[in-house]
N, C-alpha and C positions, 0 to 999 in steps of 0.2 A: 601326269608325266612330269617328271623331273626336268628345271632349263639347267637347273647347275650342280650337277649331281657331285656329292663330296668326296674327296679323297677315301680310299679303302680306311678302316679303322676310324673313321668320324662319330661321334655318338651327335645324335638327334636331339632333340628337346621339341615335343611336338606337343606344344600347349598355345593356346592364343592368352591367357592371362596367368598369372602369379595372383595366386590367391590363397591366403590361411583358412581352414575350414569355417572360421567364424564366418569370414566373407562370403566363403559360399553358399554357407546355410541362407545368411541374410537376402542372398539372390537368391536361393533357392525359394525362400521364404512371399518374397517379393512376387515373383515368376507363375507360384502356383499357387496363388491365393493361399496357401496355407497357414501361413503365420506372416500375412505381410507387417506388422508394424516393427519397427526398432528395437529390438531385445527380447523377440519373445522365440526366438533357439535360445540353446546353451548349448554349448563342447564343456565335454568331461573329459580328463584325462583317464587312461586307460595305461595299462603295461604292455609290452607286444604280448606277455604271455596271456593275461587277460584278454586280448582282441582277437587271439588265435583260437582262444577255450569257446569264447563266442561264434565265431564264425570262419574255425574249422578251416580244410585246403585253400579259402578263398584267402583268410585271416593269415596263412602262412605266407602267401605270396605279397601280398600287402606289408606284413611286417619286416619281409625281406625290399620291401620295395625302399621304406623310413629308413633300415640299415643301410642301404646303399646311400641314401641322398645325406645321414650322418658322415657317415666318411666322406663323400664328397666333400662337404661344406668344412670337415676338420682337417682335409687335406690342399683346401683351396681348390679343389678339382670343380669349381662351377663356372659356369658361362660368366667371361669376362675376367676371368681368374686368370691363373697362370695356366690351365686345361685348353691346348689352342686346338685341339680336335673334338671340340665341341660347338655345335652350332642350333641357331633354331630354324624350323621348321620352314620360317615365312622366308628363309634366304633360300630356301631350295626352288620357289616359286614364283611364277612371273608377275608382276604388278597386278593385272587384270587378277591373277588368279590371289594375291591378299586383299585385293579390296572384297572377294564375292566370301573370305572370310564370314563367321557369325560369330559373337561375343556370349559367354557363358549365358549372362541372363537372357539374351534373345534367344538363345536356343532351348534354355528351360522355357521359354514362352511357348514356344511351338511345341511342345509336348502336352498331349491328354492328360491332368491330371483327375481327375473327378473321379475313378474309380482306383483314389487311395486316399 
């Protein structure tokens, strides 16, 4: 339930951390015993058309996701910017309800990985 529900026309930001895929891999890495030491992901860059020929309607929506957050960033349209109908997630919420929050690598924690 929402305590402070936003003005009509608000866009959300519903993430608990800012993280570069490096970072995530390396929690990811961490998390599921898969590659826990220091360096053993890589990120490759890709083209959106390359990522699309990969993986198809999901790779379209994704590389429409990077356009969008490009303009944003080249129009200053990001949180904290000059974009004031933009807000994150944990202000819509009451204390209680950020503290019972979970942080990316805790949550990869709690995931089965063993059959991948």
């Amino acid at each position: 339930m929402l305590r402070n529900p936003p003005a009509g026309g608000t866009y959300i930001r519903c993430n608990m951390e800012d993280l570069t895929l490096d970072s995530f891999l390396s929690l990811w890495g961490r998390a599921s015993g898969k590659s826990p030491e220091p360096g053993s992901t890589m990120v490759i860059q890709l083209t959106p058309e390359q990522y699309i020929q990969m993986w198809g309607e999901m790779g379209v929506e994704q590389a429409s996701q990077w356009r969008l957050f490009e303009w944003m960033a080249a129009n200053n349209q990001v949180y904290g910017g000059t974009y004031e109908k933009m807000m994150r997630c944990q202000e819509l919420m009451a204390e209680e309800e950020q503290a019972s929050l979970v942080g990316t690598e805790e949550s990869l924690r709690r995931f089965d990985w063993t059959g991948y």
